[in-house]
MARZA-187440 format. One record per atom (N, C-alpha, C): z, x, y. Coordinates in pm, whole numbers, plus 32768, in hexadecimal, padded with zeros to 4 digits. Atoms other than C-alpha are relative to their C-alpha. Layout:
N
ZXY ...
END
This chain:
125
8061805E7FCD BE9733A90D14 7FC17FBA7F88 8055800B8082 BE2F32A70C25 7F447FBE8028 8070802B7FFB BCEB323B0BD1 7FCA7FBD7FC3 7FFD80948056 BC5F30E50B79 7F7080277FF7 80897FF38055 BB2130E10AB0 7FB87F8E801B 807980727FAC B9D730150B65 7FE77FC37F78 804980478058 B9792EFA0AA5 7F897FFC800B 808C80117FFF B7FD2F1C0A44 7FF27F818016 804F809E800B B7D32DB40A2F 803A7FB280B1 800B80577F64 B8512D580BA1 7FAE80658075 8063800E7F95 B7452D720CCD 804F80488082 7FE7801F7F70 B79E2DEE0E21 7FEF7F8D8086 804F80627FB4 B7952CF80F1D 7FAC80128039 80997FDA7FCF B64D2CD00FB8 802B7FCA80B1 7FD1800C7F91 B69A2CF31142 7F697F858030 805180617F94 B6112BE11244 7F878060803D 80767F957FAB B48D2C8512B2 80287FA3806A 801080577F80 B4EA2C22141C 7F6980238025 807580217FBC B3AC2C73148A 7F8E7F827FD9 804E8059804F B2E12BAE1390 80327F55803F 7FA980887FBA B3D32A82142A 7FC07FF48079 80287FED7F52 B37F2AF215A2 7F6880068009 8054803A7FDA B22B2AB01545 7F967F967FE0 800380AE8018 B241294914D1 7FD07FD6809E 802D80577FB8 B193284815A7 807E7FD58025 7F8D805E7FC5 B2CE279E15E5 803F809D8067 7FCB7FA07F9A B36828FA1691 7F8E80338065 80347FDE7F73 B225294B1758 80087FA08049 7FED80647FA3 B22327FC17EE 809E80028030 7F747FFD7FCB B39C281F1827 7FDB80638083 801F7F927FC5 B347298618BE 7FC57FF9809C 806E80347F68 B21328EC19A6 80737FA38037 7FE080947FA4 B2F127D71A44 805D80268010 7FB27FBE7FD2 B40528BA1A86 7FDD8035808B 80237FA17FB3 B32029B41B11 7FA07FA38092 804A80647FD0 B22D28A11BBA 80707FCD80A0 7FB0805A7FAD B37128041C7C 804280A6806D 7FAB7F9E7FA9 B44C29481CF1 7F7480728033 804F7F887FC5 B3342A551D34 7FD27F97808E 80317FFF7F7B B27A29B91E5E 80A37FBB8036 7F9C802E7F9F B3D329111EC9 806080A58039 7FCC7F867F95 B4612A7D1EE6 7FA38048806F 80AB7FD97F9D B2E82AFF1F9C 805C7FC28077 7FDC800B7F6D B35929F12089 8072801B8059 7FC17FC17F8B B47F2A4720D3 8039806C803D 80267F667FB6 B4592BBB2104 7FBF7FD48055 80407FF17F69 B36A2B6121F7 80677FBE8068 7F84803D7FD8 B4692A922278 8053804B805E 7FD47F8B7FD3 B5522B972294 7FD7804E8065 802F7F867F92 B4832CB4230D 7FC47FDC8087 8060803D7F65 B3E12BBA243A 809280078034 7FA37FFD7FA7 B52F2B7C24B4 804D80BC8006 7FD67F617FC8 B5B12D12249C 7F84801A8059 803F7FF77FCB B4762D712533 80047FBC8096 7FF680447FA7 B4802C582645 8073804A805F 7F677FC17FCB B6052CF12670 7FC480838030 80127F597FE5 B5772E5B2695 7F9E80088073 80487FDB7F9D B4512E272770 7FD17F77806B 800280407F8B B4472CF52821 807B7F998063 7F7280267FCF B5842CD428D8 7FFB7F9D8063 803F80437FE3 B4EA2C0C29E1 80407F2F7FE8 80078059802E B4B12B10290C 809E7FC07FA5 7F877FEC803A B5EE2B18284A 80A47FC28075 7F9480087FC7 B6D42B20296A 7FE07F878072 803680777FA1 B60E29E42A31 80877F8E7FBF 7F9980658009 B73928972A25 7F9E7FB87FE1 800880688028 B70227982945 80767FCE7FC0 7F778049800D B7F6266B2940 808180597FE6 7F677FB5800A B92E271C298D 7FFB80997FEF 7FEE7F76803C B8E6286228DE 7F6380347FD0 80907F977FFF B7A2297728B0 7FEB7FAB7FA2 80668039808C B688294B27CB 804180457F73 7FCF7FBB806F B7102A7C270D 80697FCE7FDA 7FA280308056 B85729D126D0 7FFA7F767FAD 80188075805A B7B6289F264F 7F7D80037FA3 80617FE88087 B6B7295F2573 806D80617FAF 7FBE7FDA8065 B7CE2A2224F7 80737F8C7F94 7FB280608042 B89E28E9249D 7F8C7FB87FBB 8072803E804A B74C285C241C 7FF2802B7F6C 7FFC7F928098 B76029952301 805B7FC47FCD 7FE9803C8048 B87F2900229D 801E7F457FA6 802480917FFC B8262789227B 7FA280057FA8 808C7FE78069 B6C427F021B8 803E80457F68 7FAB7FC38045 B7C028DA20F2 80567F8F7F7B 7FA980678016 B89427AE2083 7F9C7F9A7FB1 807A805A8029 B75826CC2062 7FBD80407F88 80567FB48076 B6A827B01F78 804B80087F93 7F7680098060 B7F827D41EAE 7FD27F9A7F7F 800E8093800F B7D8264F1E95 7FA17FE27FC8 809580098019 B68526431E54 800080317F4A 80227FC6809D B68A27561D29 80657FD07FA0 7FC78041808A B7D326B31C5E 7FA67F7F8008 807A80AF802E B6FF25331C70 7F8580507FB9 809B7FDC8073 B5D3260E1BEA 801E800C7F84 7FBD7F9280AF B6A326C71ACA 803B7F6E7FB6 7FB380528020 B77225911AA1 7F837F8F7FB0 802E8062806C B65224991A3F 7F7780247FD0 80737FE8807F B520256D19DC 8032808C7FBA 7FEE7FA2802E B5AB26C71978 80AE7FF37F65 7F9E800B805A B703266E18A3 7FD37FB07F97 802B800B8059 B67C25A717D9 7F97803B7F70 805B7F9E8037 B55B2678176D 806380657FA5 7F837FAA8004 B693276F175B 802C7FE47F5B 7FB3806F8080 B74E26881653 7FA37FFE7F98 8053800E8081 B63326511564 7FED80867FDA 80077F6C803E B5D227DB1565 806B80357FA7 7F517FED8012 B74D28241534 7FE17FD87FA6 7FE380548066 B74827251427 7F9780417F6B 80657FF38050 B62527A71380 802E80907FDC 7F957F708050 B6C729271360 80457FE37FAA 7F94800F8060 B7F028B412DA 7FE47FBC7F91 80098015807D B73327FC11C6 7FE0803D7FAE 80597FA7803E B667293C1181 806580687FE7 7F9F7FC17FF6 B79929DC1193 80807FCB7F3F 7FB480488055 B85428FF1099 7FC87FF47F8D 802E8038808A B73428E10FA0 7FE980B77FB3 7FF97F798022 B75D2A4E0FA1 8058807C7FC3 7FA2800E801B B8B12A5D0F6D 80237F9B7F80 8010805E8083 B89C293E0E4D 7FA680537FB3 80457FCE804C B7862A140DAB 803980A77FE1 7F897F67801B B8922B6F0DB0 804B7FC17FB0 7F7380238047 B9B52A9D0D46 7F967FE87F6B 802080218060 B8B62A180C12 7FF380697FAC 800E7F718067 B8512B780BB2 805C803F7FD1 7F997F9D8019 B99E2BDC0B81 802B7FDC7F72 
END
């Protein structure tokens, strides 16, 4: 086994503090307007959800009354997936023109802290 002898005069690289990053102004505002957009949109539609199981479990009634052609329950269960679809829709247009970008500059901003970190190893060598 051989063994190569550490140069005193080169540095270890100095790793990325992600946290120190994660709590830049530019990543909490990323963070909030993530969290801002999807948290109450999932709230609503758990409630969503659990009104129509619930509805299914205890008010059959109501559920199994004809509207146009077919029950309520089969046109609140085809409703789940229509809101399903919609919300989809909804969250790529959010990500797409306020979250990717944000995305892109963060991104951009690692890899320079990354690179000037990597240029300052390769120098020490």
């Amino acid at each position: 086994m051989s063994h190569v002898p550490s140069d005193p005069g080169r540095s270890a690289p100095e790793p990325i503090d992600y946290e120190a990053f994660q709590a830049r102004p530019e990543f909490q505002e990323y963070r909030r307007r993530f969290r801002r957009f999807v948290f109450p949109l999932a709230a609503a539609f758990m409630i969503w959800f659990l009104g129509f199981v619930i509805l299914g479990a205890y008010a059959h009634d109501l559920m199994a009354r004809p509207l146009l052609g077919m029950n309520v329950g089969l046109w609140l269960g085809l409703a789940q997936f229509v809101t399903t679809f919609g919300i989809t829709m909804w969250y790529v247009s959010f990500a797409n023109k306020r979250l990717d970008p944000a995305t892109t500059a963060l991104r951009a901003e690692l890899e320079d802290i990354e690179r000037a970190a990597d240029d300052h190893e390769g120098g020490a060598r």
